[in-house]
N, C-alpha and C positions, 0 to 999 in steps of 0.2 A: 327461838328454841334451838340450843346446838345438834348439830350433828353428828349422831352417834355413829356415824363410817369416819368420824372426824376427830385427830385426837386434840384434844384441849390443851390449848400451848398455854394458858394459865394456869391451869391446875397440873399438869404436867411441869414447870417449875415450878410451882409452890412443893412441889412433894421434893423433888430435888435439893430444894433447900432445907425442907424439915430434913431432909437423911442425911445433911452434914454439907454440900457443897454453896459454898460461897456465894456463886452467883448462876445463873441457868439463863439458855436460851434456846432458839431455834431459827433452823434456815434451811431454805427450799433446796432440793439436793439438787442443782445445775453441776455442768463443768464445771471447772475453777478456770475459763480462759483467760482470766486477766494475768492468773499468777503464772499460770507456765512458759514465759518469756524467763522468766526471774529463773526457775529452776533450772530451765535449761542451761543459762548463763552458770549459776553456782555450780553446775556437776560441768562443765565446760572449763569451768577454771581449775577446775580440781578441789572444789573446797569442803569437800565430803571425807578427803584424806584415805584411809583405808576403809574406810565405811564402804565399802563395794557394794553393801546391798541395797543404797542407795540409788546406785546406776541400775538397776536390774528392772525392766520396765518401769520407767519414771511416769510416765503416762497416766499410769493407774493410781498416782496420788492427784491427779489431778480431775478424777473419772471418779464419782462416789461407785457408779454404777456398778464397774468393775469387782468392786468390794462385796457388797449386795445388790447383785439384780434385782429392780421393779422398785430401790431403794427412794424415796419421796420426802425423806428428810431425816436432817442432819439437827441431833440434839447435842449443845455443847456447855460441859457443866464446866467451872471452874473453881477450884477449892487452893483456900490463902494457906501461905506458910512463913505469911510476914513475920521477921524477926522481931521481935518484945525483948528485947533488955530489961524495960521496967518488970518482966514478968518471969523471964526464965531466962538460965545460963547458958549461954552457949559457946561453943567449940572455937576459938578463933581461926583455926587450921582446916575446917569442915567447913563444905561452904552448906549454908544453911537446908537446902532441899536435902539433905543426908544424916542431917543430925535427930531425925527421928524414924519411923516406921518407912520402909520401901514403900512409896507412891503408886507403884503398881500394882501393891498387891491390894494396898486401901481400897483403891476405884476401881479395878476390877471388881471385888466386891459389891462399889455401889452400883455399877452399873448393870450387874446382876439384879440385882433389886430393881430397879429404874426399868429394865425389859419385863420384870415377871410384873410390875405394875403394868407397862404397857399393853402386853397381854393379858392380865386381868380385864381390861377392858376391851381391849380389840384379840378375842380369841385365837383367831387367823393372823396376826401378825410375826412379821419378820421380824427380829431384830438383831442387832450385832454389834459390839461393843468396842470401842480401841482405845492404845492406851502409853500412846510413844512409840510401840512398838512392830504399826504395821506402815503398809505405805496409803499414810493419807495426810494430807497438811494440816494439824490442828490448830495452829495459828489462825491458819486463812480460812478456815471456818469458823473460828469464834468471832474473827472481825464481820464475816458474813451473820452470825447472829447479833450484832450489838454490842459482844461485852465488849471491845475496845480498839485499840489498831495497834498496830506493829513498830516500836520507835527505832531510832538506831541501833542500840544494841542489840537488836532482834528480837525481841521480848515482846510478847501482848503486853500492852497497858492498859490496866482497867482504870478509867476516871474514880472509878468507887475504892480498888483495891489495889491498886500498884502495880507492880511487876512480880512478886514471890508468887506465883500461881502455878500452879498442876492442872492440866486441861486432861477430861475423858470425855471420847465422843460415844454418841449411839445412835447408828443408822436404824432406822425402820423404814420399810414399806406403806406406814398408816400417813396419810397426809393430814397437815394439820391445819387448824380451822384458823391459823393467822400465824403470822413471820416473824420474827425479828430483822430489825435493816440496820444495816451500816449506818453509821455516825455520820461520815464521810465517804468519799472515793476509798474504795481499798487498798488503795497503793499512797494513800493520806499521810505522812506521818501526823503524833500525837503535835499540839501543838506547842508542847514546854520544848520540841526535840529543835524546830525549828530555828532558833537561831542555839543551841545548846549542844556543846562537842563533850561535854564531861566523861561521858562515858568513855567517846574514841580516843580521848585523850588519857584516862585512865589504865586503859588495857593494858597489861603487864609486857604482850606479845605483840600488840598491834594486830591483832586479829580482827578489828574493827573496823570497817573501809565509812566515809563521810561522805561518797559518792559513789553511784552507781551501783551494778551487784558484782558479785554478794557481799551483803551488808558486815556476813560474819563469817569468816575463813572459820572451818573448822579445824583446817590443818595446821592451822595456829595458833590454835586456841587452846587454855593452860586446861581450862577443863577436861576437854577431848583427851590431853597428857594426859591428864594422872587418871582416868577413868576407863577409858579407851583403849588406852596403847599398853602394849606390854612390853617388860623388860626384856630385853637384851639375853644373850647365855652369860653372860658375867652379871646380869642383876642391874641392869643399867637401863636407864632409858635418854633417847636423843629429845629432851626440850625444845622448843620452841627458844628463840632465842631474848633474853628477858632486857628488856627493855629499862634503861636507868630509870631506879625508882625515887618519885616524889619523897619527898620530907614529908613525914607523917604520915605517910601509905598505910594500909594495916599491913601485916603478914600473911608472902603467899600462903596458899591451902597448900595441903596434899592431898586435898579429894577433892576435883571442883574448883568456883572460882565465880566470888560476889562480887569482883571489882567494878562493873559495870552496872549495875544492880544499885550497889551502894552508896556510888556519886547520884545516882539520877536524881531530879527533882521532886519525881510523881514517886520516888516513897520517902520522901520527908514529911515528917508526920503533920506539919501545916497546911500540905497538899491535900488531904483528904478534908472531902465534903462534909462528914460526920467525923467516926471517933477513929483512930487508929484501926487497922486491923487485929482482928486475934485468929490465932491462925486455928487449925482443924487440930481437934486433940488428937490425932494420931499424928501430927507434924510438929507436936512439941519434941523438946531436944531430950534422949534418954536418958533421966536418971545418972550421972555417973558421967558421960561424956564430959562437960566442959573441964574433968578434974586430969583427964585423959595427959601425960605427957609425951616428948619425941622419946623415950626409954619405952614407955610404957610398948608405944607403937611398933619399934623396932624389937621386941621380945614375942611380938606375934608371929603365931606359926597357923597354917591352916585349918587346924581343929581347934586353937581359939580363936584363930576369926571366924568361924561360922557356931562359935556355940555364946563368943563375947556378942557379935553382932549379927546373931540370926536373923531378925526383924529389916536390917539395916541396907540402905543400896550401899554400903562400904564393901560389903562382900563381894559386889562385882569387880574391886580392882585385884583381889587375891591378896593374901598378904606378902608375896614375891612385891606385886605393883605397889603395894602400900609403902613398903620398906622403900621403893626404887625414888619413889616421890617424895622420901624423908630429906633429898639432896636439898628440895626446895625449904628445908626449916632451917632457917637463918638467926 
């Protein structure tokens, strides 16, 4: 008979899945002691760039507790946003997490929903939702639940669904009646990464280290540019320095940046166990973008880009930054 002080980590992702996310799991809220060597290293090298608020008690990404006290577990959904050619047009200049609806506002949402379930059943329950944007490592707790490990590029790899993934966490208080575990050692890579540099070799910046940490400089990473960083008082931004590009490369973004993504092995569509992914219909690409050109971009002013792309994470570079990133269309 289960235990009704116990939340149901089977029916607790099954519901997760019926409200849209990809894959669901769970894991016991411990320290994260194995990862915080790594952290300390990455904010040691500086590879957080201006991100300051990365340094600001690092600790406490490592501490669920910190977050929600008496917290007992860590639920980690993960929702696909694999690109479909066969299915929809997309942006070549957009890197694919941007060509649909802002991510945070989607999972917030569901994870709204996923707490008021919780407490539907456990009255007295805590719960607390994240979503990118507080200090906890979503990574290193999806790998603590199961869905996948971390490869070079720095990416969760899910065996089922690749790398295009959006992680929301939800701490609660209610402990649950069984875990999800590691695949592997958490510090594992996948194992296609292992004899496989595609990605580091790919990297437009070389933001990509094939040893030791951190795996992935942000301060040199083209995403971090054009998303990130802001222009200059002339309208300018200092890039990352670009690295001679391959024959047949696709063309950099100006928002973001698939290059790493898009060599890997585990989202070739022969890699997956079943069918291809189909990504979350709020991560389909908007109506209208793939048609989008460099004119079009460079005519935006700040009242159309929040009325062109309200919905959009494009709104967070400004159309100042948008414009500054158009250096990179070649």
């Amino acid at each position: 008979m289960a235990d009704s002080n116990l939340l149901n980590a089977a029916d607790f992702k099954a519901e997760a899945l019926r409200l849209g996310a990809a894959e669901a799991g769970v894991a016991a809220a411990d320290t994260l002691a194995a990862e915080w060597p790594y952290l300390q290293a990455y904010l040691s090298a500086g590879a957080q760039g201006d991100m300051a608020y990365m340094s600001r008690s690092p600790e406490t990404r490592c501490q669920p507790g910190q977050l929600l006290p008496g917290v007992r577990t860590v639920a980690v959904c993960a929702f696909s946003y694999f690109p479909r050619p066969d299915l929809y047009a997309y942006h070549p200049r957009i890197a694919r997490f941007a060509q649909g609806e802002d991510y945070h506002r989607v999972i917030r949402r569901f994870l709204k929903r996923m707490a008021a379930y919780v407490r539907q059943r456990h009255p007295d329950a805590r719960c607390r939702g994240f979503v990118d944007t507080a200090l906890i490592l979503e990574k290193a707790w999806a790998v603590r639940a199961g869905l996948g490990r971390i490869g070079r590029n720095d990416l969760l790899q899910s065996p089922r669904l690749g790398s295009y993934l959006f992680l929301g966490l939800l701490l609660t208080d209610v402990p649950a009646d069984t875990y999800d575990r590691p695949t592997a050692d958490t510090a594992a890579l996948p194992e296609h990464c292992l004899h496989c540099s595609a990605c580091v070799d790919a990297c437009p910046t070389g933001a990509l280290s094939l040893e030791g940490a951190p795996r992935l400089r942000a301060d040199r990473c083209l995403a971090y540019a054009t998303i990130e960083m802001p222009p200059d008082g002339n309208g300018r931004k200092a890039f990352p320095p670009l690295r001679p590009q391959a024959a047949g490369a696709p063309p950099l973004a100006i928002f973001g940046c698939d290059r790493c993504q898009a060599v890997c092995p585990a989202n070739r569509p022969g890699a997956f166990p079943t069918a291809v992914p189909t990504p979350h219909p709020a991560f389909v690409p908007a109506p209208g973008l793939a048609a989008l050109s460099q004119a079009d971009f460079a005519r935006l002013d700040d009242t159309a880009l929040r009325e062109r792309f309200a919905r959009s994470p494009l709104r967070r570079a400004g159309a100042d930054g948008l414009k500054a990133n158009l250096t990179l269309w070649d």
